[in-house]
PDB file as gemmi writes it, atoms N, CA and C in Angstrom:
CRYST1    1.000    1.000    1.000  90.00  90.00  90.00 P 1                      
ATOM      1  N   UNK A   1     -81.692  11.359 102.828  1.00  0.00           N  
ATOM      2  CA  UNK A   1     -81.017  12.588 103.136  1.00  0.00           C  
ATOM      3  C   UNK A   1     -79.992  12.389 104.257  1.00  0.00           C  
ATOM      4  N   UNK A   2     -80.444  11.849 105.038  1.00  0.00           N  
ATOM      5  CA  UNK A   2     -79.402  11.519 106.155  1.00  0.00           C  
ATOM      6  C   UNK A   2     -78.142  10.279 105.843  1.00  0.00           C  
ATOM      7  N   UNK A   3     -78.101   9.810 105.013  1.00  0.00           N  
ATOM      8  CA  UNK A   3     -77.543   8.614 104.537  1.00  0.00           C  
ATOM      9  C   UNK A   3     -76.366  10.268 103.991  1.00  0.00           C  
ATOM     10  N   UNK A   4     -77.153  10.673 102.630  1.00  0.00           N  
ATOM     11  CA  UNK A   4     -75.887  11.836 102.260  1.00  0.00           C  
ATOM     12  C   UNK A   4     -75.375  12.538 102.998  1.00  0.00           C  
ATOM     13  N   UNK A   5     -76.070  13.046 104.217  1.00  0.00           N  
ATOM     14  CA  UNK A   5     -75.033  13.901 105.370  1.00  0.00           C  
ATOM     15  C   UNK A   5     -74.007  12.872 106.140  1.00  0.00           C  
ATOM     16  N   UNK A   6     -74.620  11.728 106.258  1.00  0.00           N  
ATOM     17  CA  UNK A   6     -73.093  11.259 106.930  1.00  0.00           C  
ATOM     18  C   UNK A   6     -72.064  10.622 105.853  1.00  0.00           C  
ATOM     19  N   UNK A   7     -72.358  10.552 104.345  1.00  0.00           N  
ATOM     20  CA  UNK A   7     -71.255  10.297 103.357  1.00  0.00           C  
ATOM     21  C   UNK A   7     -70.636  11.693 103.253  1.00  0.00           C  
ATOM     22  N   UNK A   8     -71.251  13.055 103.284  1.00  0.00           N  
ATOM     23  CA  UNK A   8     -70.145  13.679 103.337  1.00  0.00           C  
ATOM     24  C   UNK A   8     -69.596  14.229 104.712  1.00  0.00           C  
ATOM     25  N   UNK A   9     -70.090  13.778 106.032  1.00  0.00           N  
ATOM     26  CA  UNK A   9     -69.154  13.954 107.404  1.00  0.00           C  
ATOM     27  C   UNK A   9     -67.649  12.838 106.993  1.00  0.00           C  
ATOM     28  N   UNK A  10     -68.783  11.606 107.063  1.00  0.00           N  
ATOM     29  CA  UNK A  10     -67.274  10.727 106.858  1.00  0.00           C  
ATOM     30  C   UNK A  10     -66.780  11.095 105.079  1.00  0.00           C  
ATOM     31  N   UNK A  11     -66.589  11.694 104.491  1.00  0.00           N  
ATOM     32  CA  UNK A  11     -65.489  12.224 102.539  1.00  0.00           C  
ATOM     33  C   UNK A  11     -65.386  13.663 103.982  1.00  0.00           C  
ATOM     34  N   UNK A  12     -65.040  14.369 104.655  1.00  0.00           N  
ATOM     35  CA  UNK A  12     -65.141  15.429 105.459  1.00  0.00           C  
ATOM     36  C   UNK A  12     -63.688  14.831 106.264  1.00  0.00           C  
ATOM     37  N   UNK A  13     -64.326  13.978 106.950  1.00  0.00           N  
ATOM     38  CA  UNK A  13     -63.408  13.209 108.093  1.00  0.00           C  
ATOM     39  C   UNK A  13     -61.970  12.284 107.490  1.00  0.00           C  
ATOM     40  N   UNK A  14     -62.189  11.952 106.124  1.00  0.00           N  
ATOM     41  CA  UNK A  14     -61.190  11.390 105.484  1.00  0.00           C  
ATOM     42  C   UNK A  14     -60.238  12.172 105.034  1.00  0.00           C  
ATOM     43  N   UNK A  15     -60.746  13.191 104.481  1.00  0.00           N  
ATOM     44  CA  UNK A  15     -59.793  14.410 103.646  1.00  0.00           C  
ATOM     45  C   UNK A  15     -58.915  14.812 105.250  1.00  0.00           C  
ATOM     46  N   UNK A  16     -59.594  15.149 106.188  1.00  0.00           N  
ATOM     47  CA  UNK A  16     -58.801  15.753 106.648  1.00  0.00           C  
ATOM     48  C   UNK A  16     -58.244  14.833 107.705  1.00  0.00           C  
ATOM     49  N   UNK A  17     -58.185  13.690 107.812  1.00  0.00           N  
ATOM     50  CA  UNK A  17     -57.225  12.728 108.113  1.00  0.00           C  
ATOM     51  C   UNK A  17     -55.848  12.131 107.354  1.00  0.00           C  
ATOM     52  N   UNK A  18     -56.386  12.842 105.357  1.00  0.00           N  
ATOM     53  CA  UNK A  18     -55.179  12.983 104.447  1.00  0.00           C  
ATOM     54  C   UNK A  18     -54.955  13.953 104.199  1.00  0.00           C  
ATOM     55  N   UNK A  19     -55.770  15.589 104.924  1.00  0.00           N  
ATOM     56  CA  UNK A  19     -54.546  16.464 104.954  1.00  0.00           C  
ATOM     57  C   UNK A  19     -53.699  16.669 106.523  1.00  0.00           C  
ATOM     58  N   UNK A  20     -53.628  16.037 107.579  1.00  0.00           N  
ATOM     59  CA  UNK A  20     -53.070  15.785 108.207  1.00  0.00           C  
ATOM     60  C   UNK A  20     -51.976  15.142 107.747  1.00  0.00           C  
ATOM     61  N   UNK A  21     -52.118  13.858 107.453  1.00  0.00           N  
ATOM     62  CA  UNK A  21     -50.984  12.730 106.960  1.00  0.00           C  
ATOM     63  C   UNK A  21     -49.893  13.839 105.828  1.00  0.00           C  
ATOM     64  N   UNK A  22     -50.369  14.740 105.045  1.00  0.00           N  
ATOM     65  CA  UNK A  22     -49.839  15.232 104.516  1.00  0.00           C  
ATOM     66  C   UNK A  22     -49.044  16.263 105.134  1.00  0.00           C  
ATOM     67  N   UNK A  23     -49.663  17.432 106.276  1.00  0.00           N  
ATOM     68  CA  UNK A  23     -48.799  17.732 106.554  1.00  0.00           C  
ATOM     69  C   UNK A  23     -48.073  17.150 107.563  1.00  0.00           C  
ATOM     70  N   UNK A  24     -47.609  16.250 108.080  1.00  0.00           N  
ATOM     71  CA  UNK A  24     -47.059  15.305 109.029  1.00  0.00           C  
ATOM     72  C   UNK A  24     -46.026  14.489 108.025  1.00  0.00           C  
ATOM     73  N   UNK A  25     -46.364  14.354 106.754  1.00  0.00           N  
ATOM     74  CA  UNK A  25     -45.549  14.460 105.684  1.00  0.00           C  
ATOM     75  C   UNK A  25     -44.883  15.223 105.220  1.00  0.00           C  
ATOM     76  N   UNK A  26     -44.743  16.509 105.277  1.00  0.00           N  
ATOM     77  CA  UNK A  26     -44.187  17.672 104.446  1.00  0.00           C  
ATOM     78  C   UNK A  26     -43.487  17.871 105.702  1.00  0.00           C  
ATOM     79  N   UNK A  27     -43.840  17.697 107.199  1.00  0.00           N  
ATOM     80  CA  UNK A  27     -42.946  18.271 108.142  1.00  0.00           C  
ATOM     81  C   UNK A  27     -41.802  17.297 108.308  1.00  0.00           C  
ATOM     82  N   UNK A  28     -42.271  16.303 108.041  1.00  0.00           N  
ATOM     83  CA  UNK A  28     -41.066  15.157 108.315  1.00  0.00           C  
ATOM     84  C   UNK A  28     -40.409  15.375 107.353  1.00  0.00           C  
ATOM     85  N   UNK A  29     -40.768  15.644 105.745  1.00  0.00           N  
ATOM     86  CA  UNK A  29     -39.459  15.923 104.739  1.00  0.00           C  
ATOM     87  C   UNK A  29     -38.709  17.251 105.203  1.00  0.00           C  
ATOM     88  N   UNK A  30     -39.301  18.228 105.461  1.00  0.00           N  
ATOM     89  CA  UNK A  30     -38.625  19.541 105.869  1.00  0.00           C  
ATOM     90  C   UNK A  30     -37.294  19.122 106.966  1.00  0.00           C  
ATOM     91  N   UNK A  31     -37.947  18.409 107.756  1.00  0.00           N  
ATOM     92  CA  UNK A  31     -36.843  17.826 109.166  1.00  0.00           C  
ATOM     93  C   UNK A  31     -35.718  17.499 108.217  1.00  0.00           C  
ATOM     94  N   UNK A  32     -35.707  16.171 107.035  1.00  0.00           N  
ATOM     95  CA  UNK A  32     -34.529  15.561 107.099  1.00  0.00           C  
ATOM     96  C   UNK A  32     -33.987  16.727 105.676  1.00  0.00           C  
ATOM     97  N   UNK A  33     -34.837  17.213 105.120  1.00  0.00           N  
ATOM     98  CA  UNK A  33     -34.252  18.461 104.486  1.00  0.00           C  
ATOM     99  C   UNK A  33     -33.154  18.946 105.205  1.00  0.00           C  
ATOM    100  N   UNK A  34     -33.426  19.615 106.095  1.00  0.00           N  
ATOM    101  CA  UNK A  34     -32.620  20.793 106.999  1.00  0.00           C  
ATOM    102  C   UNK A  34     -31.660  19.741 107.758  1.00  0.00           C  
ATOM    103  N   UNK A  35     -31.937  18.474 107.902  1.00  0.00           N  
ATOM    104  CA  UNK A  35     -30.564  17.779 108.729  1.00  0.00           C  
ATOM    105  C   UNK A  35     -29.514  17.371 107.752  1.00  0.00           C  
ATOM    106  N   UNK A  36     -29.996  17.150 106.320  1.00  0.00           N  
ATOM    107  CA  UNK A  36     -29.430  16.778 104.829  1.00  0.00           C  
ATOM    108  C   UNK A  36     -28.301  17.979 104.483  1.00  0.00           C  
ATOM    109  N   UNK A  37     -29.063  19.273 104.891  1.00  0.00           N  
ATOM    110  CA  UNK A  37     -28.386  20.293 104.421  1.00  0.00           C  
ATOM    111  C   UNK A  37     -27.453  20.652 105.784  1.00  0.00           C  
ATOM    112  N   UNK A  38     -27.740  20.333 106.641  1.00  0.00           N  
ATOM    113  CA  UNK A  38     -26.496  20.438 107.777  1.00  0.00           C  
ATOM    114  C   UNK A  38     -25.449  19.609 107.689  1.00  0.00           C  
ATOM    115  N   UNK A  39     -26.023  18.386 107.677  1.00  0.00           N  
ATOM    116  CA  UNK A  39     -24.672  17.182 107.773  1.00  0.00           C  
ATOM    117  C   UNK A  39     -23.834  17.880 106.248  1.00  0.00           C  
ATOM    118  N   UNK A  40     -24.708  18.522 105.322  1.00  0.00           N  
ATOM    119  CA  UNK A  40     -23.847  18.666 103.658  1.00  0.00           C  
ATOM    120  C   UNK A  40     -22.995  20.381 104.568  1.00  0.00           C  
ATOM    121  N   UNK A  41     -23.191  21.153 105.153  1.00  0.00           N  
ATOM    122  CA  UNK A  41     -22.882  21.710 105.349  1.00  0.00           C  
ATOM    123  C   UNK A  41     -21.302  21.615 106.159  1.00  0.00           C  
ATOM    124  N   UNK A  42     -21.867  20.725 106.884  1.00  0.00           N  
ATOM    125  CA  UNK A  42     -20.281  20.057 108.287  1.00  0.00           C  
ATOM    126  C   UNK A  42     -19.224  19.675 107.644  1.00  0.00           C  
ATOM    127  N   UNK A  43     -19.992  18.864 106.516  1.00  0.00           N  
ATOM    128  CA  UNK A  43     -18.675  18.100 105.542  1.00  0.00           C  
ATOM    129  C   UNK A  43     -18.278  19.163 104.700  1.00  0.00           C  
ATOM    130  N   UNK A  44     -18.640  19.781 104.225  1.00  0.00           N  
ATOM    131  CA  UNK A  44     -17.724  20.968 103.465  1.00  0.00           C  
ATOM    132  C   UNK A  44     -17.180  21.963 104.583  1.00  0.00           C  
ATOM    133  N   UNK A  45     -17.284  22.234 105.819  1.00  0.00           N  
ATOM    134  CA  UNK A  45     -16.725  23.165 106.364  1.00  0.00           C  
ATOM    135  C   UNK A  45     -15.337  22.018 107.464  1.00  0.00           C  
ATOM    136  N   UNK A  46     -15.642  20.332 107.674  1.00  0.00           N  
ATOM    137  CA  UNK A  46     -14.458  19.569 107.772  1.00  0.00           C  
ATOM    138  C   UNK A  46     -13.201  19.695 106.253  1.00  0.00           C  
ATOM    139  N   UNK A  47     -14.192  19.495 104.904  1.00  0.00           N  
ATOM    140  CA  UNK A  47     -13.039  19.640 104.176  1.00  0.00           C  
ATOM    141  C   UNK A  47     -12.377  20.374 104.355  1.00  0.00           C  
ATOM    142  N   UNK A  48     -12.837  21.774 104.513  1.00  0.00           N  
ATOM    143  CA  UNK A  48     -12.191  23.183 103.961  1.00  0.00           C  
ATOM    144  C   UNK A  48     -11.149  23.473 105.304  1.00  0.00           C  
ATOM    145  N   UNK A  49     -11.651  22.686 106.388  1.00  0.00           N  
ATOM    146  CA  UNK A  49     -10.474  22.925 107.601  1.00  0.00           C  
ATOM    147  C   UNK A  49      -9.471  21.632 107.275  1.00  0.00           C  
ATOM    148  N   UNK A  50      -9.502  20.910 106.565  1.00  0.00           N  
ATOM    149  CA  UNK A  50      -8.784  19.938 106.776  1.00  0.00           C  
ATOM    150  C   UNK A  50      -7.662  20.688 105.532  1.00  0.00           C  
ATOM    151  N   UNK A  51      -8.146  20.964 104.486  1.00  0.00           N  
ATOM    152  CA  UNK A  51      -7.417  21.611 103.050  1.00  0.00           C  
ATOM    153  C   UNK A  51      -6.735  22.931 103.709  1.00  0.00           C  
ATOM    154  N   UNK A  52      -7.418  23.952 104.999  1.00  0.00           N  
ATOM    155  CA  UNK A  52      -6.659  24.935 105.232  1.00  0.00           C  
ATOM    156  C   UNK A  52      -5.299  24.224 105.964  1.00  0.00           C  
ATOM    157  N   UNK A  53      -5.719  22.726 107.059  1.00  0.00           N  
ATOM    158  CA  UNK A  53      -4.220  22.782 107.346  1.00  0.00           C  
ATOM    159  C   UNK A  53      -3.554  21.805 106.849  1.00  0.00           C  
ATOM    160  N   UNK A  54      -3.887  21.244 105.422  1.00  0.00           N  
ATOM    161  CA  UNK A  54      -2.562  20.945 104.504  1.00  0.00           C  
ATOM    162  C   UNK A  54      -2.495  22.200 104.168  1.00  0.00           C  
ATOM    163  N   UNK A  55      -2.512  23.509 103.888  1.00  0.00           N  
ATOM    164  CA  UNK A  55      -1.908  24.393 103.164  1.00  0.00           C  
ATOM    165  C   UNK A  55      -1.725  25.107 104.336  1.00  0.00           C  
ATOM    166  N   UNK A  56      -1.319  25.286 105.266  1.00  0.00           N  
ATOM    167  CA  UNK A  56      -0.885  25.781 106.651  1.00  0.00           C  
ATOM    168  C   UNK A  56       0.506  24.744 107.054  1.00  0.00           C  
ATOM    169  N   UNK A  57       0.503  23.634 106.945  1.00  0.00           N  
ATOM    170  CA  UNK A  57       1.626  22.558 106.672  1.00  0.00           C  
ATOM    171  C   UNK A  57       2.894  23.031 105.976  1.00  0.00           C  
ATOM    172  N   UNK A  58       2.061  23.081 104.514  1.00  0.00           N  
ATOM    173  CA  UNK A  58       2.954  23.058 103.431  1.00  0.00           C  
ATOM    174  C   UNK A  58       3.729  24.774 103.435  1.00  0.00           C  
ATOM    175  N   UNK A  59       2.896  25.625 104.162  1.00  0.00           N  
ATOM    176  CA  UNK A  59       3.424  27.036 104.290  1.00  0.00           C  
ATOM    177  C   UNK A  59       4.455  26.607 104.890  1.00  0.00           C  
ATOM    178  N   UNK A  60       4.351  26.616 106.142  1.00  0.00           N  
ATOM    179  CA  UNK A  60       5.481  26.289 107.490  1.00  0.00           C  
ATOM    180  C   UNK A  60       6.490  25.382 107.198  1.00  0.00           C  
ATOM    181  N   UNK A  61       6.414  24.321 106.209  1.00  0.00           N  
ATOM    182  CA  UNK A  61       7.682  23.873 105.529  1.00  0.00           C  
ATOM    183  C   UNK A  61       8.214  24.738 104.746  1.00  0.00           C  
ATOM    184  N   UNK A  62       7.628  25.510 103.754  1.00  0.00           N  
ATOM    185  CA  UNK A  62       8.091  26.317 102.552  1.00  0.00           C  
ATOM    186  C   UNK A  62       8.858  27.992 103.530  1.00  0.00           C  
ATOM    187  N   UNK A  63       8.300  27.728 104.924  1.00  0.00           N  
ATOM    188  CA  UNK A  63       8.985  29.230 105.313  1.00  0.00           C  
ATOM    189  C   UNK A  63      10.212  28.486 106.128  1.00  0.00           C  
ATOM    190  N   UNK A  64       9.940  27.414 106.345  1.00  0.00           N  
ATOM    191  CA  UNK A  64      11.450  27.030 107.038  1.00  0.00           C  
ATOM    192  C   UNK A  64      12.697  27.157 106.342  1.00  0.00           C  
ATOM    193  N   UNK A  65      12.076  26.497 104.898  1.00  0.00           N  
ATOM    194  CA  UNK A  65      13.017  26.581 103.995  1.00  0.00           C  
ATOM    195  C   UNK A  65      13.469  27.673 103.702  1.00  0.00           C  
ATOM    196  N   UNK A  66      12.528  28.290 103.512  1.00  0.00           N  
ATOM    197  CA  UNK A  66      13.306  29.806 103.268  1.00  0.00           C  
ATOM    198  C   UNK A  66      14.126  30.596 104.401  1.00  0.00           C  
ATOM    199  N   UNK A  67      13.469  30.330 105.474  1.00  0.00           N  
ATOM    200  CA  UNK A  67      14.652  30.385 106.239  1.00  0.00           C  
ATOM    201  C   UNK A  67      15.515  30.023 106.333  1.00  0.00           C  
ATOM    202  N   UNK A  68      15.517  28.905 106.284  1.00  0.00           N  
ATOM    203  CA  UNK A  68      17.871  28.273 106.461  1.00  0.00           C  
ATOM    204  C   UNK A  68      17.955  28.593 105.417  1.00  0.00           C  
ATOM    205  N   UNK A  69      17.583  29.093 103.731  1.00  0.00           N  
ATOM    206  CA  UNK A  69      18.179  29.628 102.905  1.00  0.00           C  
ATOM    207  C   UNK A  69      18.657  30.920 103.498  1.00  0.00           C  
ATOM    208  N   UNK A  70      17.813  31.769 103.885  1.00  0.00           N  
ATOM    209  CA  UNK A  70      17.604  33.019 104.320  1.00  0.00           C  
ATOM    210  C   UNK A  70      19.168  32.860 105.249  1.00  0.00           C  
ATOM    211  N   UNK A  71      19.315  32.394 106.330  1.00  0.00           N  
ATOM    212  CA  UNK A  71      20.368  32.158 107.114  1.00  0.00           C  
ATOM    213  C   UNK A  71      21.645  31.729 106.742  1.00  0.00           C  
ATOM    214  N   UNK A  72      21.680  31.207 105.690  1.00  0.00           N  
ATOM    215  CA  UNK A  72      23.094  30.479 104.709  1.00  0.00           C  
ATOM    216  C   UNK A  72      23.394  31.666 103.992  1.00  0.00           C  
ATOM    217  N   UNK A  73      22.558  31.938 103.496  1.00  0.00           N  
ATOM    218  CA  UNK A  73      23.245  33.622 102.852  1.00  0.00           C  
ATOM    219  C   UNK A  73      23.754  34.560 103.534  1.00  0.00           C  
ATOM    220  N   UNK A  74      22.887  34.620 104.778  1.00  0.00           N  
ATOM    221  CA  UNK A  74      23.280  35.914 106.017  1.00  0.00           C  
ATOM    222  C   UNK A  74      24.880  35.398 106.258  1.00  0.00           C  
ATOM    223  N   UNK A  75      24.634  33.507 106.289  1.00  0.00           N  
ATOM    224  CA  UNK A  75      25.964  33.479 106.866  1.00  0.00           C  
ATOM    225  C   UNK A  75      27.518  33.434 106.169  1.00  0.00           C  
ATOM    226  N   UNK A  76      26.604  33.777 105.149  1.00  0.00           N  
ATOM    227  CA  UNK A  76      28.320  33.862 103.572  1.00  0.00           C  
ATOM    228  C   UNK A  76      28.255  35.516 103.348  1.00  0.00           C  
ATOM    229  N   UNK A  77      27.216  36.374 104.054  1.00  0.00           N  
ATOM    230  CA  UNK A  77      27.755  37.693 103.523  1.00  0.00           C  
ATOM    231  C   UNK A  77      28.657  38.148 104.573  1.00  0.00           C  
ATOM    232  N   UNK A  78      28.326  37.686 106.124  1.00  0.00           N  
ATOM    233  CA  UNK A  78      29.243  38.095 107.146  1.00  0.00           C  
ATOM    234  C   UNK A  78      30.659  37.531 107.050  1.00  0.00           C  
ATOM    235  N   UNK A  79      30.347  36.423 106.582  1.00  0.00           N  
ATOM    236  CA  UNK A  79      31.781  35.787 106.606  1.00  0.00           C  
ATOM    237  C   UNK A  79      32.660  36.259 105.374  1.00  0.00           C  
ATOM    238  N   UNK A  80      31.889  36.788 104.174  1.00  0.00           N  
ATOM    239  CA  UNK A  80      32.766  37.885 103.271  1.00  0.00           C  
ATOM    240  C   UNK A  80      32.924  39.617 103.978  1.00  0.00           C  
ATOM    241  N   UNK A  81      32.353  39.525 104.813  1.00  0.00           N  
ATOM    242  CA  UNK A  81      32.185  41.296 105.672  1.00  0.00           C  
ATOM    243  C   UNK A  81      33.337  41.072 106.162  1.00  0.00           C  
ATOM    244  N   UNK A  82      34.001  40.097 106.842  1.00  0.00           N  
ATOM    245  CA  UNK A  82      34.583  39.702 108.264  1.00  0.00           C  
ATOM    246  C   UNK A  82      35.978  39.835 107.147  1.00  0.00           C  
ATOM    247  N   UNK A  83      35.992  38.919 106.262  1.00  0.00           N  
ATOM    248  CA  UNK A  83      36.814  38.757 105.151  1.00  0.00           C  
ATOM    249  C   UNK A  83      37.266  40.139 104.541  1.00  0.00           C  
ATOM    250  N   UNK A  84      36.566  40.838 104.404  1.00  0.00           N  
ATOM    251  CA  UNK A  84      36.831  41.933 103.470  1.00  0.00           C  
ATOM    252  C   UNK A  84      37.424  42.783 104.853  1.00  0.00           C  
ATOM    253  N   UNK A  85      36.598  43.286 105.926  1.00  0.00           N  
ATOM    254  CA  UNK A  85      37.017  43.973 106.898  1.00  0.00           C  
ATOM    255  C   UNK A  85      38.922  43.461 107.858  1.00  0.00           C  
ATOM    256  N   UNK A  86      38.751  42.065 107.580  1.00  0.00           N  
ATOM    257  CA  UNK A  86      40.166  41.896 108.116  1.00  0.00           C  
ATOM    258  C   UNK A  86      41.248  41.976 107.069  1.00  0.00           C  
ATOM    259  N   UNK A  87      41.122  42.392 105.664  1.00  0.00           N  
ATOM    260  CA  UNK A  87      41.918  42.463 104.528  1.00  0.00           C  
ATOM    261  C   UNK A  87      42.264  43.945 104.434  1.00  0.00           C  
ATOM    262  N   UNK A  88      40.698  44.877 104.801  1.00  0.00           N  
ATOM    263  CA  UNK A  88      40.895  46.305 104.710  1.00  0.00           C  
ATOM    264  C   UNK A  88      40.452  47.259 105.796  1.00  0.00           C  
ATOM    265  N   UNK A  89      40.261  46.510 106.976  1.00  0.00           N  
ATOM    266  CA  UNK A  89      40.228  47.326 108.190  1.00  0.00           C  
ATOM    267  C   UNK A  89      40.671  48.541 108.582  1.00  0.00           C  
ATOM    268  N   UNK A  90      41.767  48.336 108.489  1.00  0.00           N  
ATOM    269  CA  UNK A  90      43.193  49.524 108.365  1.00  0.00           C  
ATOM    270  C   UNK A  90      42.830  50.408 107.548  1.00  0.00           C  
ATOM    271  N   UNK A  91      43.098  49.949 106.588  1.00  0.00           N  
ATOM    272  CA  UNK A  91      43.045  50.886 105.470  1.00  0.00           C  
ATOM    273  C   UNK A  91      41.682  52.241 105.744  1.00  0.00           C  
ATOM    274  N   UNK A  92      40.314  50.997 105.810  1.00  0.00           N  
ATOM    275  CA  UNK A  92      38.917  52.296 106.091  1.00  0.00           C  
ATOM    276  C   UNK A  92      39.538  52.998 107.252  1.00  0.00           C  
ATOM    277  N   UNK A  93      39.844  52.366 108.677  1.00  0.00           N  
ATOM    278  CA  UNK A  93      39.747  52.713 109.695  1.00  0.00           C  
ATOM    279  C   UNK A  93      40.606  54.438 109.513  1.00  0.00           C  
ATOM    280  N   UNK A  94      41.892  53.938 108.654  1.00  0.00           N  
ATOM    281  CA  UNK A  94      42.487  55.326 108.859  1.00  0.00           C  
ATOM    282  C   UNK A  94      41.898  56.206 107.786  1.00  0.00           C  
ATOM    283  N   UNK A  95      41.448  55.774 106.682  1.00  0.00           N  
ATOM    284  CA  UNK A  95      40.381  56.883 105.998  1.00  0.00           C  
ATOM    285  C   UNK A  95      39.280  57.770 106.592  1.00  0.00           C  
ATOM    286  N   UNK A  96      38.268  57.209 107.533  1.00  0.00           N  
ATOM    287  CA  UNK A  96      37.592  57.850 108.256  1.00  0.00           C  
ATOM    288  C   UNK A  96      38.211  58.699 109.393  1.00  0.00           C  
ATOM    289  N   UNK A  97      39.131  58.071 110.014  1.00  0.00           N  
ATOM    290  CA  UNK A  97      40.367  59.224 111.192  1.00  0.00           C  
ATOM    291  C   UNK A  97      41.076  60.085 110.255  1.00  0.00           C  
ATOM    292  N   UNK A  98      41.159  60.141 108.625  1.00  0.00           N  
ATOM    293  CA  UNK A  98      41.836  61.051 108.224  1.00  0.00           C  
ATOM    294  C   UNK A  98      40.490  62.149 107.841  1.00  0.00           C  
ATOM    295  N   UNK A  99      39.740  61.867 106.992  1.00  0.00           N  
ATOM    296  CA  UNK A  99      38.384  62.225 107.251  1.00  0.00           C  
ATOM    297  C   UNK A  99      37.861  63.199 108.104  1.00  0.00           C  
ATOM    298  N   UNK A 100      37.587  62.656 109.352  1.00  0.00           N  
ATOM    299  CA  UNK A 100      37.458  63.160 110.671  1.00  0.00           C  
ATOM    300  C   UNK A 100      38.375  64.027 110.945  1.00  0.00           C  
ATOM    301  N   UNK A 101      39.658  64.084 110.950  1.00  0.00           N  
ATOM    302  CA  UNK A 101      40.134  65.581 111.420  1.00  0.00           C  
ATOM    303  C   UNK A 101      40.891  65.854 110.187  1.00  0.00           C  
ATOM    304  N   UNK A 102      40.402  66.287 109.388  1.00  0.00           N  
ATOM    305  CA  UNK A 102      40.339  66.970 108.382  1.00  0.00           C  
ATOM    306  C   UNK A 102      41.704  66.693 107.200  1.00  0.00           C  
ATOM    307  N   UNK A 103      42.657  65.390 107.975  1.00  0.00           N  
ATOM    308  CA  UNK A 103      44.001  65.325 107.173  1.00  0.00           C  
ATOM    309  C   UNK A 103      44.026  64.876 106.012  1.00  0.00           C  
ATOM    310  N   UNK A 104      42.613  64.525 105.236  1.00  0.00           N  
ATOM    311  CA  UNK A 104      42.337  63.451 104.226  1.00  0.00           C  
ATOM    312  C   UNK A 104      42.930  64.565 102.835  1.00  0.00           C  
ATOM    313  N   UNK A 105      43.309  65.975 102.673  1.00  0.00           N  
ATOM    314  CA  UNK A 105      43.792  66.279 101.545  1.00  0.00           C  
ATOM    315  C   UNK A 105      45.284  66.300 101.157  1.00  0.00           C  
TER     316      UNK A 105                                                      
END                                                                             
């Protein structure tokens, strides 16, 4: 009888020296779980900053451009304003002074 009480202290003492190991196992997978899913986390939030500033790049070229377009036009409509106004200056200027005091009929 005593022979069977200490086979099941020590089948007692074993189990729970392999459910220890186990959970000392499950905590150590959980650890590199959650460091697996961080490091996967860093690298998609480096891509996604690295992809926002190529497309933050490629904006700021594409608005430059549009600017000196933007500015080449401004600078061919003044220079037809300037054009048109020194061809017919006169002419508006005294339309609106005839206009204005009433001599325009």
């Amino acid at each position: 009888m005593q022979d069977m009480v200490e086979r099941i202290v020590e089948m007692d003492k074993r189990a729970r020296e392999l459910t220890d190991a186990a959970k000392k196992l499950r905590v150590g997978s959980e650890d590199r779980i959650r460091a697996k899913k961080e490091e996967l986390r860093q690298g998609y939030r480096d891509r996604a900053n690295e992809r926002v500033e190529l497309i933050k790049k490629a904006e700021v070229r594409n608005a430059e451009v549009e600017l000196k377009s933007t500015l080449e036009r401004q600078k061919q409509i003044e220079q037809r304003l300037d054009a048109l106004y020194a061809e017919k200056g006169d002419e508006w200027v005294a339309k609106i002074v005839a206009r204005a005091t009433g001599d325009d009929k």
